[in-house]
C-alpha positions as CSV (number, residue, x, y, z in Angstrom):
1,X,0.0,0.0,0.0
2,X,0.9,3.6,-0.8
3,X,1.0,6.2,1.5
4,X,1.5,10.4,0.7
5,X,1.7,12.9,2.8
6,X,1.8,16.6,1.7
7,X,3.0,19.6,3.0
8,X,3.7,23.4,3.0
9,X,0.8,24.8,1.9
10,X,-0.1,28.7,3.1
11,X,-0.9,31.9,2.9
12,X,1.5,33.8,0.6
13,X,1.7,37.2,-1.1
14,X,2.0,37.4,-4.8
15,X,5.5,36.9,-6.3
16,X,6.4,35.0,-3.1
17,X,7.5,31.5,-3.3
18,X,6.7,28.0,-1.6
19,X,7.6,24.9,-1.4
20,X,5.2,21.8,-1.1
21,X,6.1,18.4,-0.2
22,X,4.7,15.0,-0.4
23,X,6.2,12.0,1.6
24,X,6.2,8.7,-0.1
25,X,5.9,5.7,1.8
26,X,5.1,1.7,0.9
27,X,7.2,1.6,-2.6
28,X,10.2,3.3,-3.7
29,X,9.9,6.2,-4.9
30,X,12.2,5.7,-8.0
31,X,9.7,3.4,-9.7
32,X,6.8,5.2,-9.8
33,X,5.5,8.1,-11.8
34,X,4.7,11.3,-9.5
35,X,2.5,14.4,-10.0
36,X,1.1,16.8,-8.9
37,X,-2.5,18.2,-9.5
38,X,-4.7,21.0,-8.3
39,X,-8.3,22.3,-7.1
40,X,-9.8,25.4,-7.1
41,X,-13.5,25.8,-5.6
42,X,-15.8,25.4,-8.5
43,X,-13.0,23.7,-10.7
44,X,-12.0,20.3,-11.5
45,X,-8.6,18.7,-10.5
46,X,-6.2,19.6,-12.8
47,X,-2.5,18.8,-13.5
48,X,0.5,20.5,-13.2
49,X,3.5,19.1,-13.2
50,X,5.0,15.4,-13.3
51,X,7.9,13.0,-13.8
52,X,8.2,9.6,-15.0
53,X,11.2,7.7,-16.4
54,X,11.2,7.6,-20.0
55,X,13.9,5.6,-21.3
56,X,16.9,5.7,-19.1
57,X,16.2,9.4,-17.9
58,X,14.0,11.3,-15.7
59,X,11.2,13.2,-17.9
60,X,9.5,16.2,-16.3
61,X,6.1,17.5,-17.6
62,X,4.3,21.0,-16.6
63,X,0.8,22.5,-17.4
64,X,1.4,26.0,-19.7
65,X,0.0,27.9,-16.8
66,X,3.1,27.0,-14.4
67,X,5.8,26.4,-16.8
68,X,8.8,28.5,-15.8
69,X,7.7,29.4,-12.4
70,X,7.1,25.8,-10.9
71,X,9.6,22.7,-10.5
72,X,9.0,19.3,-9.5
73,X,12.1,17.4,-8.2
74,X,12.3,13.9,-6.3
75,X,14.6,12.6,-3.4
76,X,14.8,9.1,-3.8
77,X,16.5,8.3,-0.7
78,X,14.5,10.4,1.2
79,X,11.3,9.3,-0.4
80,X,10.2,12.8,-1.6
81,X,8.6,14.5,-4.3
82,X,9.2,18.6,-4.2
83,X,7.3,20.9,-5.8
84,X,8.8,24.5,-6.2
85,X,6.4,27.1,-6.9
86,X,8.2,30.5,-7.8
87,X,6.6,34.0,-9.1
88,X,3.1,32.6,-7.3
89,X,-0.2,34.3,-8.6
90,X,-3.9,34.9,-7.1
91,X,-4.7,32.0,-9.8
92,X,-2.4,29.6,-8.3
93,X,-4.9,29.5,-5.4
94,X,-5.8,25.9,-4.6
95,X,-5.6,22.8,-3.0
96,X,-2.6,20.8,-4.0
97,X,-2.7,16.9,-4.4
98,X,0.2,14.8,-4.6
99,X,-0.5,11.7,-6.9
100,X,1.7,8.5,-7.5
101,X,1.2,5.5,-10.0
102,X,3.1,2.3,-10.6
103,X,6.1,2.1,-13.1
104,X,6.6,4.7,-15.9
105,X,4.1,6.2,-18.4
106,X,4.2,7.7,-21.4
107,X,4.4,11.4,-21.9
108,X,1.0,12.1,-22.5
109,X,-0.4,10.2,-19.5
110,X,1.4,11.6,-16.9
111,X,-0.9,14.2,-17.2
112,X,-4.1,12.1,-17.3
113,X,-5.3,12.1,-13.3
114,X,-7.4,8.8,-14.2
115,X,-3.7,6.6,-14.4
116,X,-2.8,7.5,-10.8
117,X,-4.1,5.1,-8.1
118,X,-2.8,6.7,-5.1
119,X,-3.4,10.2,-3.8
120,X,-2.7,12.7,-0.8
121,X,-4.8,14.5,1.4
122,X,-4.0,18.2,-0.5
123,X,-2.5,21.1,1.1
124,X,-3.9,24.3,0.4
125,X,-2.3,27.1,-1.2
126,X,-3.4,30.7,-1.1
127,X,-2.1,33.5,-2.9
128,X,-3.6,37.3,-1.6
129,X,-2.7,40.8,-1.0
């Protein structure tokens, strides 16, 4: 069973930064695919940003809205999934779910939510003047 556990959420100003991260626990990190996805009220879950293995290397994917401000980085040995969230805007307001699935996928499914079996609680994210 797989266990994720996700923190650093809060209240920032806009421009400000945060990092949020999700604990991994029950299967090695290294051999699954990781994502993250988010909610706003009103909104469906949606992704933004993942990494899978594709071939021998480490692939990372982002959403448009989040490329160039957000990175998503994993510490194997500490079983951790990091995502980095710089230049942070009153859209980026949401609850953020950490999602894992089994083994590699392809490029376009990492973004799919449907291929990932396991999920966090969400921490919420809040950017306000």
């Amino acid at each position: 069973q797989v266990h994720l556990v996700e923190s650093g959420g809060g209240l920032v100003q806009p421009g400000d930064s945060l990092r949020l991260a999700c604990v991994h626990s029950g299967r090695p990190v290294s051999t699954m695919t990781m994502a993250w996805f988010r909610q706003a009220p009103g909104k469906e879950r949606g992704f933004v940003a993942g990494t899978t293995r594709l071939g021998g290397n480490t692939g990372t994917f982002y959403s448009d809205s989040v490329k160039g401000r957000f990175t998503i980085s994993r510490d194997n040995a500490e079983s951790t999934v990091y995502l980095q969230m710089d230049s942070l805007k009153p859209e980026d307001t949401a609850v953020y779910y950490c999602a894992a699935a089994p083994g590699a996928v392809t490029r376009q499914s990492v973004r799919d939510k449907r291929i990932y079996n396991y999920w966090g609680q969400g921490t919420q994210v809040t950017v306000s003047s």
